[in-house]
C-alpha positions in Angstrom: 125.2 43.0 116.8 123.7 45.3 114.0 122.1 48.2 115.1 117.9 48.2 114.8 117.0 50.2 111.5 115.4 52.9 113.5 118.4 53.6 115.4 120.7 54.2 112.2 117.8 56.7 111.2 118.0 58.5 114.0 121.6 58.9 114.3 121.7 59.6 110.5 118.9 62.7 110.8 120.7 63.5 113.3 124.0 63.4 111.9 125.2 66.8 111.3 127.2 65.8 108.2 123.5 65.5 106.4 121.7 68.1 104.0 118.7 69.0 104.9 117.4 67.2 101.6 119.1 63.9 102.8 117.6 64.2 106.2 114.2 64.8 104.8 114.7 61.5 102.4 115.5 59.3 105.6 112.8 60.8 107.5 110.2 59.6 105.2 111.8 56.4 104.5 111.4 55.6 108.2 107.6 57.0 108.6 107.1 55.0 105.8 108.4 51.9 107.1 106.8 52.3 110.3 103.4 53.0 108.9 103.8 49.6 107.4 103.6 48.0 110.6 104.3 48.0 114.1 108.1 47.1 114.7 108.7 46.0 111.2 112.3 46.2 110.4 113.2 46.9 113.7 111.7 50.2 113.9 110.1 50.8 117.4 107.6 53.1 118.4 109.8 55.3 120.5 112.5 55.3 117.2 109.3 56.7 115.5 108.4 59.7 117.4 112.0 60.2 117.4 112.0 60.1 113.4 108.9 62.4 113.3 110.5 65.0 115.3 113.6 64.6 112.7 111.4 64.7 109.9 109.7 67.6 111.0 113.0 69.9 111.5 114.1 68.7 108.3 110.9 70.0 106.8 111.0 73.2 108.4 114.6 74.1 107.0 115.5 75.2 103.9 116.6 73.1 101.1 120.0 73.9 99.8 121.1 74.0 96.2 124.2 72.2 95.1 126.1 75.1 96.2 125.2 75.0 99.2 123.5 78.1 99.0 119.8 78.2 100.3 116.9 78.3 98.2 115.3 80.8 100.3 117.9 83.7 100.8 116.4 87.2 100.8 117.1 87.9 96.7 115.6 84.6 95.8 112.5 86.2 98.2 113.0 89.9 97.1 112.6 88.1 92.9 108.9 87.3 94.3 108.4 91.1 94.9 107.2 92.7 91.3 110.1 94.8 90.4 107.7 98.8 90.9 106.8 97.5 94.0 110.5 97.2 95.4 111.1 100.3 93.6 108.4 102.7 95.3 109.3 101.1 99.0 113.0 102.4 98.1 111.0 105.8 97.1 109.2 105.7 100.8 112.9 105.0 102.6 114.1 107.9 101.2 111.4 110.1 101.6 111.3 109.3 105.1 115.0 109.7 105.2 114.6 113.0 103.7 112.1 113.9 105.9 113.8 112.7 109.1 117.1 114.6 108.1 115.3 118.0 107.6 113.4 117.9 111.0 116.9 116.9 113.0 118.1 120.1 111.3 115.3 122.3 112.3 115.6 121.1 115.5 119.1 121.6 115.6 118.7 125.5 114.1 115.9 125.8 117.1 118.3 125.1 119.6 121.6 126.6 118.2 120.0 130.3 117.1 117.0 130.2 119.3 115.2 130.4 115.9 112.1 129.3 117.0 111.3 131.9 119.7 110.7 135.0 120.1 111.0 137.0 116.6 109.9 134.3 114.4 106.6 135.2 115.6 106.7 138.1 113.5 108.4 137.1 110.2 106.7 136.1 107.4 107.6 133.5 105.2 107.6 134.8 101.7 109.5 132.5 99.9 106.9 130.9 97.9 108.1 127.4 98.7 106.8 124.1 97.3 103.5 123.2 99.2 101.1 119.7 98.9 97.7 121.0 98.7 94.2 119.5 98.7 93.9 120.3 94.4 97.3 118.2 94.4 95.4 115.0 94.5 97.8 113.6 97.2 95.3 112.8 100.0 93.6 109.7 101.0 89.9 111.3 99.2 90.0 112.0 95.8 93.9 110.7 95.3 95.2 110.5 91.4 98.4 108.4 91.2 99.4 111.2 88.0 98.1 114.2 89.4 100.2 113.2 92.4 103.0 112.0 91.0 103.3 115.4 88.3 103.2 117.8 92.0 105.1 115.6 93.8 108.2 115.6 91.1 108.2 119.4 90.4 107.8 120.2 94.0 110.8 117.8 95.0 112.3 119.8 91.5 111.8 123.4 93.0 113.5 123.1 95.9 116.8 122.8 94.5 117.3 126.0 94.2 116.9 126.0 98.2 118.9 123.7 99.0 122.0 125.7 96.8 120.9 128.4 99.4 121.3 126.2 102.4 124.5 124.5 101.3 125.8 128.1 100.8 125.2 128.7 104.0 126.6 126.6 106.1 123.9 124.7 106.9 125.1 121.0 108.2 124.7 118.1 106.2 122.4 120.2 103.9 124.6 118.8 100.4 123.0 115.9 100.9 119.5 117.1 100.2 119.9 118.1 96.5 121.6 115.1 94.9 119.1 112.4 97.2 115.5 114.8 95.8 116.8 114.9 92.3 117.2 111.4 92.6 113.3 110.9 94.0 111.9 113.1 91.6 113.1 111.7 88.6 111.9 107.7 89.7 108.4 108.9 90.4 108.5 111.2 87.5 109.3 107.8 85.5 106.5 106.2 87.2 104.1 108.4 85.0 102.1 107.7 82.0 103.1 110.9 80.8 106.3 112.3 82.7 106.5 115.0 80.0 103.8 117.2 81.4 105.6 117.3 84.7 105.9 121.3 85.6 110.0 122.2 85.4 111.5 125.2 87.7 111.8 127.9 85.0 115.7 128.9 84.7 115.2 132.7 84.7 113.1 132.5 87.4 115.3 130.3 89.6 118.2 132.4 89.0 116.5 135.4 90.5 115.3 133.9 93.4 118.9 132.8 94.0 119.7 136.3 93.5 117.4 137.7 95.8 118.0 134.9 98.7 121.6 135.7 98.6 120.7 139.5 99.3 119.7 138.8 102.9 121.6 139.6 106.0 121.5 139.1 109.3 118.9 137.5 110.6 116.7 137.1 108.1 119.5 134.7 106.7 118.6 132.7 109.9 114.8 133.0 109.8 115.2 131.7 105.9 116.5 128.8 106.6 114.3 127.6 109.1 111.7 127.9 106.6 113.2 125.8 103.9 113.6 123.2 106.3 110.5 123.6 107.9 108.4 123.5 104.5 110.6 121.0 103.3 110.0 118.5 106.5 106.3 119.0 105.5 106.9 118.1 102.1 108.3 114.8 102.6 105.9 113.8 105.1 103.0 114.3 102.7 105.0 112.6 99.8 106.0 109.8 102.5 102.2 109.4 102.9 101.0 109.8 100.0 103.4 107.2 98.1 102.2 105.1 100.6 98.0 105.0 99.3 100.3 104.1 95.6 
């Protein structure tokens, strides 16, 4: 005896041999039978619930191309994202990155050279480094996307010669700093109307303050450090924030 129409869709929804397309066709074609009436065509009222719940689990998956492939990957989801939108999120990861990777270290110079104690109460830090202040245009009030954008590039520019310092001595992991700012500094510089009137470390000058960091001893070599990396954690934090009101 031939099976009752609403058994055959059932076990073919349920079949896992079907696409989620076919499944969905079925589905319908039995709703569609039974809202025509009662147990026409053999389809009973318990087969319908049965198909309902089919036909909704068919609806809720995703649709595959011919491929096989779904339709709703994450690229076919990240194409819906407007391309300078992906682009500054990547800026934020690395900034935070940045900024994550310079406090580890501080806390690692803390604990290794007792940096943090006891004489650093008493240096001074001199160094002139790259600082986010209130005329920057960064912060929530008053914030200016190209105001911003212009400090935040040649700030993330002038610590390069810092990080040459750091990398020079010895400090862990600290290569990784140059290459990864340069990198941030020229996207948001491209994200400017005017990216030429972005302020550029002058040459001369950079070379001297080379010069002069390489003259410490002792130390002051150790105090120095902790406040690159200290600024520098600062730095990224406001630039991770501030990217963020973008």
């Amino acid at each position: 005896m031939q099976a009752p129409l609403g058994c055959e869709l059932a076990a073919a929804l349920a079949g896992s041999s079907r696409s989620a397309r076919e499944r969905l066709q079925l589905g319908r074609a039995a709703w569609r039978a039974a809202a025509a009436g009662g147990n026409l065509l053999g389809v009973s009222g318990a087969a319908v619930a049965l198909l309902l719940l089919l036909l909704l689990r068919a609806e809720a998956m995703p649709v595959g191309d011919s491929s096989g492939e779904s339709e709703f990957s994450d690229d076919s989801l990240a194409r819906t994202v407007p391309p300078e939108r992906l682009q500054l999120q990547k800026c934020v990861d690395l900034a935070r990155w940045l900024q994550g990777r310079a406090a580890g270290l501080t806390r690692e110079l803390c604990k290794k050279e007792a940096v943090c104690q006891g004489k650093m109460e008493l240096a001074v830090n001199n160094l002139n480094l790259p600082k986010i202040t209130q005329e920057d245009k960064c912060y929530d009030t008053g914030f200016e996307k190209e105001t911003c954008l212009g400090r935040l590039s040649s700030g993330l520019y002038a610590f390069g010669t810092f990080f040459e310092y750091l990398e020079e001595a010895s400090v862990e992991t600290a290569e990784t700093f140059r290459p990864s700012t340069q990198h941030l500094a020229n996207t948001l510089r491209a994200m400017m109307n005017n990216p030429e009137t972005v302020t550029l470390p002058d040459p001369a000058a950079q070379k001297i303050l080379a010069t002069k960091l390489r003259e410490q001893r002792g130390w002051t070599v150790t105090v120095i450090k902790h406040f690159i990396l200290q600024d520098f954690t600062l730095f990224m934090q406001k630039t991770t924030r501030a990217l963020r009101v973008l």
